[in-house]
C-alpha positions in Angstrom: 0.0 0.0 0.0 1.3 3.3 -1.2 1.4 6.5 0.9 -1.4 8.0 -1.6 -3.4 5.1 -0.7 -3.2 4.7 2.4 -3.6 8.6 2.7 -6.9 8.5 0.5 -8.4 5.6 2.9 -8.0 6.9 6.0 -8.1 10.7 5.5 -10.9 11.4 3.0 -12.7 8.7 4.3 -13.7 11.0 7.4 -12.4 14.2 5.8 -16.9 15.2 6.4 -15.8 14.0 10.2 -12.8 16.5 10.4 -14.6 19.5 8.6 -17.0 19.2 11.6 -14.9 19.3 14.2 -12.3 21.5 13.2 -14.6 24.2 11.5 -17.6 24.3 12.8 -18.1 26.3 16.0 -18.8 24.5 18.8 -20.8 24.7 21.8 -19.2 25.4 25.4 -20.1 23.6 27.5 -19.7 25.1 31.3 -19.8 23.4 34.5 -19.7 25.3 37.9 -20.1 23.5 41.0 -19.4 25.7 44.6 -18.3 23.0 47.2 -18.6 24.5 50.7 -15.3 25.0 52.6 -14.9 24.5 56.4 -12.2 26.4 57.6 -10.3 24.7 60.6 -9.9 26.6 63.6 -6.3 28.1 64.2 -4.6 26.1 66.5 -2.6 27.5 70.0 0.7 29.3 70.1 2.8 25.8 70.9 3.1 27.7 74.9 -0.4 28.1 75.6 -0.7 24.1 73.8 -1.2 20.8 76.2 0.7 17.4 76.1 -1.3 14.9 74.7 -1.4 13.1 78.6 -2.3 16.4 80.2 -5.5 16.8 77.2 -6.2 13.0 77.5 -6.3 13.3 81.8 -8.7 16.3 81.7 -10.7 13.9 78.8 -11.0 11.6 81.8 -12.3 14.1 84.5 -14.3 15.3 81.7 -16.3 12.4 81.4 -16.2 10.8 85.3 -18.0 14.5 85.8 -20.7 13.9 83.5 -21.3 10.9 84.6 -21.3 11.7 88.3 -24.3 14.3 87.1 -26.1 11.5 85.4 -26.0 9.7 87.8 -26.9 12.3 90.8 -29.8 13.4 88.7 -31.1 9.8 88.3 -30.7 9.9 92.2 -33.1 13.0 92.2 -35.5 11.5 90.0 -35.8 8.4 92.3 -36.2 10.2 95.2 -38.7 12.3 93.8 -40.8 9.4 92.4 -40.1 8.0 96.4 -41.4 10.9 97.7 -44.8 11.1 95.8 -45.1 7.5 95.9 -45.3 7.7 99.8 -46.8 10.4 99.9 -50.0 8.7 97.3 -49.7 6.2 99.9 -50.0 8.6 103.2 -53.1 10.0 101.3 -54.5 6.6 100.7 -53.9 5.6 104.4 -56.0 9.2 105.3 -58.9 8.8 103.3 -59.2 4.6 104.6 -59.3 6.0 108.1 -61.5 8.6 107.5 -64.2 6.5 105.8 
């Protein structure tokens, strides 16, 4: 196959193809997308900063407090529920002896 040949096979045969692309003008096609950002907080000057036992101790207090308040405010809500409980029952007791 001679350069000629092989020229008129493969480059005429789609010569419409390459008019196309290469002439016509074409359409622009945009895209814009806006991806929120979240901005870190700025960390501490490296002085005012905590060693990683220090942070991870006071992460312990931390949550032994919380607990300790879940668990004295479960205490108040039992003794609450105690108190009207007995005192259902003291009005119970009243209106038996009164009847």
């Amino acid at each position: 196959m001679s350069f000629t040949e092989y020229f008129f096979s493969t480059f005429f045969q789609h010569y419409k193809l390459y008019q196309f692309v290469s002439c016509d003008p074409q359409e622009k096609l945009t895209v814009e997308v806006t991806y929120p950002v979240d901005v870190p907080e700025s960390p501490l000057p490296f002085m005012e900063g905590k060693s990683v036992p220090v942070w991870e101790y006071e992460q312990k207090i931390k949550a032994i407090n919380a607990n300790a308040e879940a668990i004295a405010r479960t205490k108040k809500t039992d003794k609450s529920e105690d108190l009207q409980e007995t005192m259902r029952n003291a009005l119970e007791q009243s209106e038996n002896h009164t009847v």
